[in-house]
ROMI-104903 format. One record per residue: x, y, z of N, C-alpha, C in turn. Coordinates in steps of 0.001 Angstrom, whole numbers, plus 500000, padded with zeros to 6 digits. Example, Ala and Ser with C-alpha at 12.3 -4.5 7.8 and 13.67 -1.06 7.14 Angstrom:
2
513190494310507800512300495500507800513200496700507800 512850497750507080513670498940507140512900500030507870 
END
This chain:
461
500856498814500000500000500000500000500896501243500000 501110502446498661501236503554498764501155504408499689 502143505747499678501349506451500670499924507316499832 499000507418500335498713507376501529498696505913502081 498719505081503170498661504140503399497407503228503601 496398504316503956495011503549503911494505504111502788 492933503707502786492107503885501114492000505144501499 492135505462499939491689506985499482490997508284500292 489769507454500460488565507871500920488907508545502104 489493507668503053490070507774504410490831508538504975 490636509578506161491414510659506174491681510512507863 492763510030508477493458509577509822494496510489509904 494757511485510647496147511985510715496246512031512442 497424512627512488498002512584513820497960511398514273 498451510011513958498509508472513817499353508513515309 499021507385516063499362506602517068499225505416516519 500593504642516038500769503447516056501369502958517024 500450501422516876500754500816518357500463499171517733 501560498204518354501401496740518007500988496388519354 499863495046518747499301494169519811498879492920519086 499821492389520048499601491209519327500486490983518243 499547490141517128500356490142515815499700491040514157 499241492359515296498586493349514420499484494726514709 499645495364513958499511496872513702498302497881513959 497852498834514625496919499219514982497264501336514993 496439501660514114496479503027513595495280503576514594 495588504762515414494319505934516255495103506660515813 493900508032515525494415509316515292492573509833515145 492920511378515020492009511870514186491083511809513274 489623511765513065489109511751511591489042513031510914 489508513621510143489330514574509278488671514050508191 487639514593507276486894514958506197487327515458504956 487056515351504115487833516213502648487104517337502591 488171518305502802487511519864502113486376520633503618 487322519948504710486231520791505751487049522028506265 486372522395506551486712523597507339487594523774508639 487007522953509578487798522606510785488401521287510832 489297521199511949490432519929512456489074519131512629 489114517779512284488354516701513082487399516569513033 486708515818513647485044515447513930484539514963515289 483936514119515884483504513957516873483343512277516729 483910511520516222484321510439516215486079509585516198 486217508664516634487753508122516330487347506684515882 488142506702514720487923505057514524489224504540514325 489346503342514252490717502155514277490738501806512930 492237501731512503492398500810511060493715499599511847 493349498869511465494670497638511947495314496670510713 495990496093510766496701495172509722497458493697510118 497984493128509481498706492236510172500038492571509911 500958492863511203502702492529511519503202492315510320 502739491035509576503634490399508640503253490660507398 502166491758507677501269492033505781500707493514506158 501343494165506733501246495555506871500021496556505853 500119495732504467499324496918503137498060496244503374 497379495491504121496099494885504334495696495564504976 494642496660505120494439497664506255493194497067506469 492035497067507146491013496752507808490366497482508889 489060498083508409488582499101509202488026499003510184 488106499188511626487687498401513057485889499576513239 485482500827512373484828501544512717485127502580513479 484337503405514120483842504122514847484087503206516430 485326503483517196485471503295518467485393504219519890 485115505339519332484301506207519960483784507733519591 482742508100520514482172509342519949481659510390521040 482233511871520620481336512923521841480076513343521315 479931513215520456478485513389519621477907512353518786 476383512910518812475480511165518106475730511368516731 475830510013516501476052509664514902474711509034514381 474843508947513251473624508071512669473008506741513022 474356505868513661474116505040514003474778505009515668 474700505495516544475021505211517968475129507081518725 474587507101520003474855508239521065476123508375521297 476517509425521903477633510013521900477875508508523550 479270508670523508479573507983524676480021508609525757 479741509813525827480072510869526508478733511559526572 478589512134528084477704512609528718477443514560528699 478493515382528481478642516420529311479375516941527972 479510516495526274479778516642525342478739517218524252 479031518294522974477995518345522523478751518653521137 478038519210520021479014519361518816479964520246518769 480740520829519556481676521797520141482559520557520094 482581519760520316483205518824521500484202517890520636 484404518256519107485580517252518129486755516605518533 486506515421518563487708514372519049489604514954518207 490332515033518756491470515404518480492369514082518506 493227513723518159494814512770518321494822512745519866 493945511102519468494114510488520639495466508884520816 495640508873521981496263507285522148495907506274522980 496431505081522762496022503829523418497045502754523703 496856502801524711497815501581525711497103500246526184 497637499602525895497730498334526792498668497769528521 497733497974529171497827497594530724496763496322531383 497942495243531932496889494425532449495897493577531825 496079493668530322494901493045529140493990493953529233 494176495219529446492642496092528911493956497163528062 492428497581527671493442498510526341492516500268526487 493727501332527230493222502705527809493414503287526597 492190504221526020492012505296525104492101506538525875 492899507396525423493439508918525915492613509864524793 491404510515524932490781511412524149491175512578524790 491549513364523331492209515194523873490062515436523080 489379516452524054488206517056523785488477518396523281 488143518714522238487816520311522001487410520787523269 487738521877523740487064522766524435486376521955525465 486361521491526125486459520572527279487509519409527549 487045518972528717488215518155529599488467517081529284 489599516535528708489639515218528216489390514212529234 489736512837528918488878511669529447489599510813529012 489519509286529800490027507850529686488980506746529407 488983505750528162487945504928527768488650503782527960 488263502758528027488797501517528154487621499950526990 488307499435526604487814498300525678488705496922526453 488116495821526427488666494595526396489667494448524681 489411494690523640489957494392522718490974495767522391 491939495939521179492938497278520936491729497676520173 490861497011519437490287497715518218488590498545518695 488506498286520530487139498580520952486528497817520720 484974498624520753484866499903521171484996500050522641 485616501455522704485982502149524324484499502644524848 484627502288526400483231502646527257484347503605528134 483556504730528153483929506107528917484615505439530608 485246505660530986485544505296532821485615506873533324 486424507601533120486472509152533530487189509919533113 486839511298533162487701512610532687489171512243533631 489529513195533360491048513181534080490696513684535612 491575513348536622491604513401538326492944513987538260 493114515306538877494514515949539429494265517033540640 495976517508540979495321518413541689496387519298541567 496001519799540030497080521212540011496492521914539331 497183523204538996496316524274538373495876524022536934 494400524714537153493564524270535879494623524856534728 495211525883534785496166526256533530496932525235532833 497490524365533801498543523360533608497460521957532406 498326522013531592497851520584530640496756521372529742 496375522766529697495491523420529010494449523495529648 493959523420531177492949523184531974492510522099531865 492889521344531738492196519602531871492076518921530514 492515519477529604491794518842528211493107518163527984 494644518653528446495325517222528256495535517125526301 496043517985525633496040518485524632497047517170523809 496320516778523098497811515227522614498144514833523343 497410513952524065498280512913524552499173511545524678 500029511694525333500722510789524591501132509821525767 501196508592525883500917507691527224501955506688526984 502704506371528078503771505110528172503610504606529282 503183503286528963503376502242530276504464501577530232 505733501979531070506976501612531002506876500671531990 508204499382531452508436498000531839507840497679533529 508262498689534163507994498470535958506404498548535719 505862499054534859504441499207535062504066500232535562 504596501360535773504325502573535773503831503374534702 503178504268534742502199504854533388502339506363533608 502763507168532642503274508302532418502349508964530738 502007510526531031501269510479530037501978512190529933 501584512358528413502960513354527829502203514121527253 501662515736527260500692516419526156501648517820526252 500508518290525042500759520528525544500382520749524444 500415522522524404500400522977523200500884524205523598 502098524566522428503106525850522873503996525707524155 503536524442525137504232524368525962503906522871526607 505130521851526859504790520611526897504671520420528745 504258519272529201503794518857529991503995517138530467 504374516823531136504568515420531850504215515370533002 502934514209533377503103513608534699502969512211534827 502796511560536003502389509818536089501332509869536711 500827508734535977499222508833536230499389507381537229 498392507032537918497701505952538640497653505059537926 498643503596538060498417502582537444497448502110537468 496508502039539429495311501014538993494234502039538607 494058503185538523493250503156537512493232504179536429 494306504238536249494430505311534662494562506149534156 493141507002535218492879508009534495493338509489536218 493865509085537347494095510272538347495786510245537975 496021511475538368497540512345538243497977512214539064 498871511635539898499591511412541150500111512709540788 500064513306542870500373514706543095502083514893543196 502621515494542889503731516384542880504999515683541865 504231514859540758504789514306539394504452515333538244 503970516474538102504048517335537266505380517986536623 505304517589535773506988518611535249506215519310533881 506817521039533932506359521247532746507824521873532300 507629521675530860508456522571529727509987521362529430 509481519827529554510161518982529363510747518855528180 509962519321526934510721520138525777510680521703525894 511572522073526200511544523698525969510809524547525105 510429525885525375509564526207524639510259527463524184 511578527561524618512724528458524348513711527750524366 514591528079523049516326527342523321516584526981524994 517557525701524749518008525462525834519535524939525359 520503525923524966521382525034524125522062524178524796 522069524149526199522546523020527409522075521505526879 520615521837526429520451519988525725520416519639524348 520747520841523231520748520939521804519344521487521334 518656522326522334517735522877521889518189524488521603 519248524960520607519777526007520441518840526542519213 518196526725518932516958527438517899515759527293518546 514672528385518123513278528124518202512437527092517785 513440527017516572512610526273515670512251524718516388 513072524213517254513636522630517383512627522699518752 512124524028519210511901523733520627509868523056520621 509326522956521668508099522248521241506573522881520506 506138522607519885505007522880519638503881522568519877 503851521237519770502691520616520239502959518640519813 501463517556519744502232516597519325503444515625519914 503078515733521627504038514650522211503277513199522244 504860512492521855504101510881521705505970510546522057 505444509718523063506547508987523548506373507297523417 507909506612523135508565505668522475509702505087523896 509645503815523798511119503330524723511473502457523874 512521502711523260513317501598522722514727501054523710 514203499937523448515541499500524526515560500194525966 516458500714526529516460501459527448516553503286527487 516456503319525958516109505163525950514229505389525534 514459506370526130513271507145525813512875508241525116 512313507711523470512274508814522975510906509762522757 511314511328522891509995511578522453509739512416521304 508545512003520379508780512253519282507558513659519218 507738514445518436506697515783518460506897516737517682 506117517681517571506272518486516129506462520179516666 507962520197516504508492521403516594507494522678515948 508787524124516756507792525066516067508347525357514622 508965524483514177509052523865512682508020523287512671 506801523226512134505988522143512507505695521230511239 505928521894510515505738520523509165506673519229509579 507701519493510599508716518429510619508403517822511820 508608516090512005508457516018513420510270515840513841 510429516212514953511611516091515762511432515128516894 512666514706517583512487513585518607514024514240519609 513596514104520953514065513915521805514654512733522568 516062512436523238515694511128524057516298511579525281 516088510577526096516684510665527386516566509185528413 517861508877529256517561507568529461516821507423531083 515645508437531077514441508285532093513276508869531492 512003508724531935510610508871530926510546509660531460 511148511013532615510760512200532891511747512952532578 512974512642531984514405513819531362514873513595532158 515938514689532246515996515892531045516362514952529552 515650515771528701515682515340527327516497516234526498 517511515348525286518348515858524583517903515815522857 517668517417522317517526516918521063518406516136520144 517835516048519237518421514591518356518603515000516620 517416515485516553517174516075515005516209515758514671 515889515690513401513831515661512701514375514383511485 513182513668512084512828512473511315512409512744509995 511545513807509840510771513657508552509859514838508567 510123515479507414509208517049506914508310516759506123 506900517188506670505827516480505379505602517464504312 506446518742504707506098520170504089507228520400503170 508422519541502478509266519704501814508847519495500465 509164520562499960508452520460498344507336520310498458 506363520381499597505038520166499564504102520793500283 503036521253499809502071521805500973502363521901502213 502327522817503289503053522523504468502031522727505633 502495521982506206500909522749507672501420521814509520 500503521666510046501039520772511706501645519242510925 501861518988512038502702517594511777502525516384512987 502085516018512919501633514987514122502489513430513621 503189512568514728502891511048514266503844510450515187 504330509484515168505244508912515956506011507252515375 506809506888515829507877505531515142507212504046515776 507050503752515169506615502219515803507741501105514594 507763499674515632508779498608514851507547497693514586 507311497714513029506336496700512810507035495628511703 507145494194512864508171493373511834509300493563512983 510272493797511457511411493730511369512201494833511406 510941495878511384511224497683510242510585498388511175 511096499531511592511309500570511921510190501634510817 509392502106511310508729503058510303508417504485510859 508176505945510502507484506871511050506326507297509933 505064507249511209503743507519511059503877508932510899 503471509670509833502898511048509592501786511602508913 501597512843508531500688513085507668501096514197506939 499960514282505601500045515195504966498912515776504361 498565517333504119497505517937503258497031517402502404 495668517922501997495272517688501156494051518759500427 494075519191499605491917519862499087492384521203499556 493553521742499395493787522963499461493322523772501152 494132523089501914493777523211503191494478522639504409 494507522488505280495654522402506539494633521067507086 493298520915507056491978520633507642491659519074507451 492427518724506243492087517525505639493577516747505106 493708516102506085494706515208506332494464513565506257 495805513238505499495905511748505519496988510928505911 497098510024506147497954509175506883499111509256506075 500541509069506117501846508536505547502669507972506453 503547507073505619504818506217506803505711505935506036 506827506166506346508400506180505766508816504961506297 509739504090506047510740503525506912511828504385507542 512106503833508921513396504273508972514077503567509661 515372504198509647516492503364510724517049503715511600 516897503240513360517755503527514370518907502966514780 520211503740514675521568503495514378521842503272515656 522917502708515458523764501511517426523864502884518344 524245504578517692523941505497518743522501505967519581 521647505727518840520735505722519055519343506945518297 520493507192516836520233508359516310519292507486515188 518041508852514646517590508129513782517723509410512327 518061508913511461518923509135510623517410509924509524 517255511708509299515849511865508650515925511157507184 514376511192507094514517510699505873513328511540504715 513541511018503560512503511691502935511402511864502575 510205512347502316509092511995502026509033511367501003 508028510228500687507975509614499277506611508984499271 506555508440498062504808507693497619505049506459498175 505920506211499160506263504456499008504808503492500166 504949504388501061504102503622502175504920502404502523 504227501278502729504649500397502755505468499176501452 505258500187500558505745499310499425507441499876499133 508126498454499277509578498607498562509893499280497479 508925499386496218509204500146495423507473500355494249 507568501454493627506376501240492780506460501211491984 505561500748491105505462499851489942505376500713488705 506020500885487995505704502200486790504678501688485778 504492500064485515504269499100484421502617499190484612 502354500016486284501210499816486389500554501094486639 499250501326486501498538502725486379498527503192488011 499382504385487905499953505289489595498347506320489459 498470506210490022497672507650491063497707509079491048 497716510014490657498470511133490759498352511306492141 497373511167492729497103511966494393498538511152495179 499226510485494643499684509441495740501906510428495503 501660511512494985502686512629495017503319512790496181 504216513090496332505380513140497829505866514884497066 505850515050496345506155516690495421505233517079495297 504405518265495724503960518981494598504105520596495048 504864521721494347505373522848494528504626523757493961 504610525055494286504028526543494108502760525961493783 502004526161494661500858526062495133499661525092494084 500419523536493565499799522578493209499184522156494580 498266520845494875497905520274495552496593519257495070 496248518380495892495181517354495567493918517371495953 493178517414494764492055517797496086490758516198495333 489969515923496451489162514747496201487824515129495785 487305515113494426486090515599493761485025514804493834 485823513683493841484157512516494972485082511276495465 483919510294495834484597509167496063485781508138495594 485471508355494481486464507346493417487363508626492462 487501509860492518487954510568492074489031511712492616 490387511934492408490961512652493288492385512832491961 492533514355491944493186515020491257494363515751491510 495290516133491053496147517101491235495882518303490433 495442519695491109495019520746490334495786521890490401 495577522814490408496319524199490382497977524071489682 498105523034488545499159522841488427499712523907487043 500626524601487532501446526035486935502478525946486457 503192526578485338504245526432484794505408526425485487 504941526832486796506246526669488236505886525730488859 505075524768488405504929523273489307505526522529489184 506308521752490334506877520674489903506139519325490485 505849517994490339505551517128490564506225515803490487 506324514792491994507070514147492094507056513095493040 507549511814492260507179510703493092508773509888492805 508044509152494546509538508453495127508739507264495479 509760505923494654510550505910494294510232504605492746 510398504422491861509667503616490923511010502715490342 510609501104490360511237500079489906511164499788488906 511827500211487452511857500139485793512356498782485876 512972497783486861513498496538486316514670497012485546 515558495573485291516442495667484649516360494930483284 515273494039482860515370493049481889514854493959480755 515315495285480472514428496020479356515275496041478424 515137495538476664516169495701475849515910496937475045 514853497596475132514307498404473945514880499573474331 515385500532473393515394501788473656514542502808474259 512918502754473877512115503851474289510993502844474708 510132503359475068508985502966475958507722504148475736 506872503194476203505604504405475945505284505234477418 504743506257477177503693506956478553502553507542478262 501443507451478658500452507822478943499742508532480534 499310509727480209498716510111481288497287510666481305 496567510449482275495173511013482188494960512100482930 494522513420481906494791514739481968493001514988482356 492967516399482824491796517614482530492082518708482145 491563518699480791492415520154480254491730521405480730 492330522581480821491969523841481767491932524698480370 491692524421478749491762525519477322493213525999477627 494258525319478024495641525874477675496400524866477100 497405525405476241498583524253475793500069524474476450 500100523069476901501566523270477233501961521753477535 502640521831477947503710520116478011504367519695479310 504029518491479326504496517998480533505399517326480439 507089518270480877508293517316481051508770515948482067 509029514907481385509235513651482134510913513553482964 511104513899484262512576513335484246512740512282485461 513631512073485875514030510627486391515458511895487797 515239511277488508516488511190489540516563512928490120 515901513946489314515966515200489542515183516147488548 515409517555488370515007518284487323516111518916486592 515844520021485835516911520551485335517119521464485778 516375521903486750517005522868487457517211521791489141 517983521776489504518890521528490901518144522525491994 518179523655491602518057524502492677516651524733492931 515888524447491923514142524381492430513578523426493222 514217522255494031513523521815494465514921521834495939 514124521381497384515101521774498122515226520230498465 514552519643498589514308517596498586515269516506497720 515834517335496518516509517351495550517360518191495055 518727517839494806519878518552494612520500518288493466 520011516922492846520336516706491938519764516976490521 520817517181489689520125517294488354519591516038487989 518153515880487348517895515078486839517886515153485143 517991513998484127517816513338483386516827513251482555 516058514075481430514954514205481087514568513399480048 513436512442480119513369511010479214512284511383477601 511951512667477955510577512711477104509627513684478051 508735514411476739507880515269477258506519514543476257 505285515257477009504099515417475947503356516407476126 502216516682474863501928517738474895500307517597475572 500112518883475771498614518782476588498209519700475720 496706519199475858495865520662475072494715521079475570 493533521233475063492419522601475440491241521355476775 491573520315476446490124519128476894490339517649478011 489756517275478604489930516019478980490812515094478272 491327514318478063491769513863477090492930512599477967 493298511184477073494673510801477542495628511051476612 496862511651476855498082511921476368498953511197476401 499606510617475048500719509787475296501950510504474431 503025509569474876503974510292473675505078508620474260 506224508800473134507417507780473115508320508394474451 508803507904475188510252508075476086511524507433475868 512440508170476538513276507303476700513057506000477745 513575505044477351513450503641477912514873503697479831 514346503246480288515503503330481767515310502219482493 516370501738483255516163500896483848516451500696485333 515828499945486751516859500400487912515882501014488953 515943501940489939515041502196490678515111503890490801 514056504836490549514020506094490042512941506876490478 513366508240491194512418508841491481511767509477489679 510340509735490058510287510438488693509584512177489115 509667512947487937509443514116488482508942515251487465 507838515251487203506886516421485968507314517955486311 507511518355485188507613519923485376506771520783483812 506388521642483838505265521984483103505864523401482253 505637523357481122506232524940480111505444525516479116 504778526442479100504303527100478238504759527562477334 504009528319475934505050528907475477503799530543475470 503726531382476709503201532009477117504185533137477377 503715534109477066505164535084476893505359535245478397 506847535634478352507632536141479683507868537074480124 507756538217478662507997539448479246507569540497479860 506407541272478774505850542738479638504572541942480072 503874540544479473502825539711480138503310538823480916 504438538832481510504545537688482135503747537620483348 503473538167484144502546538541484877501491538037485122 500456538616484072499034537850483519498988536432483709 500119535719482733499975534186482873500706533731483916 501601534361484592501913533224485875501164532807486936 501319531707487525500536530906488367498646530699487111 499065530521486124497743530066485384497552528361485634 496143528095485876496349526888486301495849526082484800 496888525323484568496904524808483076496156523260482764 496424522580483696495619521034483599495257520448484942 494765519608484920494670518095486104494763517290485783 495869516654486915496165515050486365495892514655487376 495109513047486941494711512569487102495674510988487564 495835510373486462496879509668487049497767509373485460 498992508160485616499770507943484561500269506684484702 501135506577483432501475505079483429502712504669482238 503764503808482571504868503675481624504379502040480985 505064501781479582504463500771478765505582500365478030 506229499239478448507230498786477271506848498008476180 
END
């Protein structure tokens, strides 16, 4: 499975992955295509199996602050104000604790016999410190570790982070004088490598123990990027590390929510990215990555891969399924079975990572085809491989790329093909778009003209 990693349709961000068992198990957010605000007033589960990760399977609707069509809110003292935010879930004891952050009220602890629910409400949060602290009770992202002794520690904020330990036996009260705040700085601290603003916290804590460190992973006031902290105790002091992964490089940019889970064998980070011309409508992505014998994890790049080793050129791609798209392209979903790349400008570039041409190809050229929406303009869509021709337009890419073939677009719907060069091996690929629209005393007029939609494409030996 591509990124996005679940179906189309499906819009999960701020992901808490978590294994149980011999499943993979995705909570986060529901966002909508093309809404207005963060979220909704439901959370549902997608899970998979360990050993077959691209099988996603939808667990439903595992809980709700407001009535749905089919079930009452599970919450009492909730109303449509009340949109479920990036929540998490632990396993303690064989029950499995749901951490809901509430809009504008006080978050709360649910509990299910199963990871996949559904959660029955037990209680808001129990403390006894100032309502300011944790955002007044709502407990903003939270992020929960039941470390080896069996102690349970839960991690939130926003603009300013927050740690305490909660009550093993039951979950949801704050043991008194375990409060620590500003466990990521919210100002340089260059004493732990928090020497910029940028690195210090934003919001988005989700904590990790690998081995005997503790990392925590969260989205700087860089926030397209997530960054990670470690430290070898679950209350610090914590040392930055560097940023895993920017969902905003070469691409739409906006919050950044997700965290690293080992599913298998592999090391992956859960993120998200825009979509429908908006910050609002988010979908799931996951990189692999790798944590090195220091304990560093090495960033990596955004790409279409998801869970797949490599993608298939031989077979009809997606356009929406882009890891590139620059000066103000983006995807937006026109119905169910339909989802486009639009606003695309003679300064667009478009680009996917990473595609397997094989090596058994003897022919010189090869075919391409792509399925366009024409916008009444002509212009052409350049094909290259490994980079562009310009180096310096993209910042994800440094390299010059290799240009195999262009084709031309014109006034209508239409599919476009043309001959390429033939390649072989494993290759990012990467569209860039040219008019022949004057430059000079009009250049003006036609820049940022939005010239086509694509739809999707496909290589043919």
């Amino acid at each position: 499975m591509a990124n996005p990693y679940l179906p189309n349709w499906e819009y999960i961000p701020d992901g808490e992955p978590r294994v149980f068992g011999d499943r993979v198990y995705i909570y986060g957010s529901h966002d909508k295509a093309g809404s207005g605000e963060f979220c909704d007033w439901v959370l549902k589960c997608w899970s998979a199996p360990v050993d077959n990760p691209k099988e996603w399977v939808c667990h439903g609707d595992i809980f709700r602050t407001y009535k749905t069509r089919d079930h009452e809110a599970d919450t009492d003292w909730t109303g449509p104000q009340s949109r479920l935010f990036a929540p998490d879930v632990v396993e303690k004891d064989g029950k499995y604790y749901l951490y809901a952050y509430i809009a504008e009220t006080k978050g709360c602890v649910a509990v299910a016999d199963k990871p996949e629910g559904p959660f029955k409400f037990v209680s808001q949060y129990k403390y006894n410190i100032p309502e300011e602290v944790c955002n007044g009770g709502i407990f903003i992202d939270p992020g929960v570790l039941v470390d080896d002794d069996g102690r349970v520690y839960i991690y939130c904020g926003y603009l300013r982070s927050f740690l305490a330990e909660v009550n093993g036996d039951n979950m949801y009260e704050i043991l008194d004088g375990t409060l620590k705040e500003h466990f990521i700085p919210c100002e340089p601290r260059p004493e732990d490598g928090f020497d910029d603003d940028k690195k210090c916290f934003f919001e988005a804590a989700s904590m990790r123990k690998v081995g005997d460190t503790y990392y925590m992973i969260y989205s700087p006031n860089d926030c397209p990027k997530l960054a990670y902290a470690t430290s070898d105790s679950p209350t610090g002091p914590f040392k930055y590390r560097g940023y895993i992964v920017d969902s905003g490089l070469d691409y739409p940019g906006g919050n950044n929510h997700g965290s690293i889970m080992k599913v298998g064998d592999q090391w992956y980070i859960f993120y998200h990215r825009m979509t429908n011309g908006t910050i609002m409508s988010r979908r799931g992505c996951v990189e692999k990555i790798e944590i090195l014998p220091d304990g560093t994890i090495p960033t990596v790049l955004p790409t279409s891969l998801g869970f797949e080793d490599a993608l298939k050129p031989y077979q009809i791609t997606p356009a929406d399924i882009a890891c590139v798209l620059t000066d103000g392209a983006y995807i937006t979903e026109k119905n169910v079975f339909k989802r486009v790349i639009r606003n695309i400008t003679a300064e667009t570039v478009i680009g996917y990572r990473y595609f397997d041409f094989g090596d058994d190809f003897y022919s010189k050229t090869m075919d391409f085809s792509a399925s366009v929406i024409g916008m009444g303009c002509d212009c052409r869509l350049n094909i290259f491989i490994d980079g562009i021709d310009d180096e310096n337009k993209l910042e994800s890419c440094k390299t010059k790329g290799k240009k195999i073939g262009s084709v031309t677009i014109g006034h209508d719907d239409a599919v476009v093909s043309t001959v390429v060069e033939a390649v072989t091996g494993k290759h990012a690929v990467y569209f860039t778009v040219e008019t022949d629209y004057p430059t000079d005393w009009m250049g003006d007029y036609f820049k940022g003209r939005n010239l086509f939609e694509l739809e999707s494409f496909v290589f043919m030996k």
